[in-house]
Wavefront OBJ file of the C-alpha trace (Angstrom):
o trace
v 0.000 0.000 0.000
v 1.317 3.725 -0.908
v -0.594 5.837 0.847
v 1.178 8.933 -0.851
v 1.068 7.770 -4.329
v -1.187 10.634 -6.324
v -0.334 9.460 -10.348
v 0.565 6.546 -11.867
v 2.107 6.554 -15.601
v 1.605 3.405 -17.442
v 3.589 1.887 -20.303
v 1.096 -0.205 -21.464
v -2.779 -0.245 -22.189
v -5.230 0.224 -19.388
v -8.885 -0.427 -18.958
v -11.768 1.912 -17.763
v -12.522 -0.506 -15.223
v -8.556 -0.318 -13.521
v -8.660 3.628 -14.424
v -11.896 3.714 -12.006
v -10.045 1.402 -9.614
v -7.605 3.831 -9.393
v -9.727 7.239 -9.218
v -11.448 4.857 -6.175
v -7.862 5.130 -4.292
v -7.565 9.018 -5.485
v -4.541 8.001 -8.133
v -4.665 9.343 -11.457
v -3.207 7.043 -14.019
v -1.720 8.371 -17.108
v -0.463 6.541 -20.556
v 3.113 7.568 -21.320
v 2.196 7.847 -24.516
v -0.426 10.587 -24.068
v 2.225 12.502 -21.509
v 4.879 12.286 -24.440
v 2.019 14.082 -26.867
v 1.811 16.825 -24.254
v 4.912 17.198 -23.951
v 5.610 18.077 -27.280
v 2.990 21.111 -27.321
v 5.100 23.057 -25.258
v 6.776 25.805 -26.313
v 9.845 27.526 -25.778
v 7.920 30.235 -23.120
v 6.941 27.564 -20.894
v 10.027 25.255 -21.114
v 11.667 28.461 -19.702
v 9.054 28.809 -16.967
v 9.378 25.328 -15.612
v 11.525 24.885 -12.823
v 15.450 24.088 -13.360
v 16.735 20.996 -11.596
v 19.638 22.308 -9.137
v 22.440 19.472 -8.185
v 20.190 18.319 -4.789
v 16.885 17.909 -6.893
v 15.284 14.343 -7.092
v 15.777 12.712 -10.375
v 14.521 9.193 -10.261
v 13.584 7.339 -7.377
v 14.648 3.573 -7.953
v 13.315 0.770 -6.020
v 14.676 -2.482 -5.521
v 13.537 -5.531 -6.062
v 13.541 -6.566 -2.170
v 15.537 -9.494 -2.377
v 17.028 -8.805 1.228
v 13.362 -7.661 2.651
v 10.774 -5.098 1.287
v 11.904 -3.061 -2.031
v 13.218 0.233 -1.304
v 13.211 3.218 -3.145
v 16.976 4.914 -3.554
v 16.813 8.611 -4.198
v 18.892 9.937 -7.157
v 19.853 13.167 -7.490
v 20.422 15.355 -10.257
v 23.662 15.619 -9.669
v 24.122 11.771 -9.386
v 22.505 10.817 -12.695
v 24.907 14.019 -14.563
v 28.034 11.770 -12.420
v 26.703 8.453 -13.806
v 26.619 9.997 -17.518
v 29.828 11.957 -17.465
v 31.484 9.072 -15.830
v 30.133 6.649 -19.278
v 30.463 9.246 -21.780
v 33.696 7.789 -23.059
v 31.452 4.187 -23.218
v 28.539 6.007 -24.353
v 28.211 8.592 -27.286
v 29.378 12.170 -26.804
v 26.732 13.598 -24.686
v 25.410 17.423 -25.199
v 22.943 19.609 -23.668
v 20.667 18.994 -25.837
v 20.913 14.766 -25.216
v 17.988 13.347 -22.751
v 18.829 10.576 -20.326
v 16.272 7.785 -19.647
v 17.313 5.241 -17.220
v 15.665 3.104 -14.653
v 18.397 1.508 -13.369
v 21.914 3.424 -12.384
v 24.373 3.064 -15.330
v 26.270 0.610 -12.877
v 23.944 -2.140 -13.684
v 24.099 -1.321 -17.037
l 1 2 3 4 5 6 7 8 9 10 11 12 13 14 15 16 17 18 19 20 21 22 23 24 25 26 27 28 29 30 31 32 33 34 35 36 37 38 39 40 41 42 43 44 45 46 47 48 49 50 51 52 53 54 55 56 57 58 59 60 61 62 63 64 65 66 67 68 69 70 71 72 73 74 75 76 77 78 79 80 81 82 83 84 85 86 87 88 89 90 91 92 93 94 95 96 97 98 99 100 101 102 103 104 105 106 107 108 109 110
């Protein structure tokens, strides 16, 4: 039970019936697909309006599979993830500002 959890994005196809289920429980799902679309209506003004990630902001929370006990969730921080890429780069491609990172899993296990 996650008593905090608010939204939900899901990879895959949902039903009305679990979208209900989840409105029940006060959790809004969302397809990926259909925040990727938004996404890409934005323009420039309010890319600059959204708030900049600063080196303590929360990037990704990761959660383990729980092999030792109940899955956790390890915080990663911006500045953790840029780390992890600059530290690959060489194994990588050469990253720019203008490359996006998606990861669930920190490059070590990569």
């Amino acid at each position: 039970k996650m008593a905090s959890l608010v939204s939900l994005i899901a990879f895959d196809s949902y039903t009305k019936e679990e979208e209900k289920a989840f409105s029940e429980l006060n959790v809004r799902i969302h397809s990926y697909h259909s925040l990727i679309e938004k996404g890409s209506q934005l323009d420039d003004k309010m890319l600059e309006q959204m708030t900049k990630p600063t080196a303590d902001t929360i990037d990704v929370i990761c959660f383990t599979s729980g092999t030792t006990g109940f899955p956790k969730g390890a915080m990663i921080s911006h500045l953790n993830y840029t780390c992890n890429i600059a530290g690959a780069e060489d194994k990588l491609w050469d990253v720019n500002e203008h490359d996006v990172m998606i990861s669930y899993l920190p490059l070590a296990h990569c």
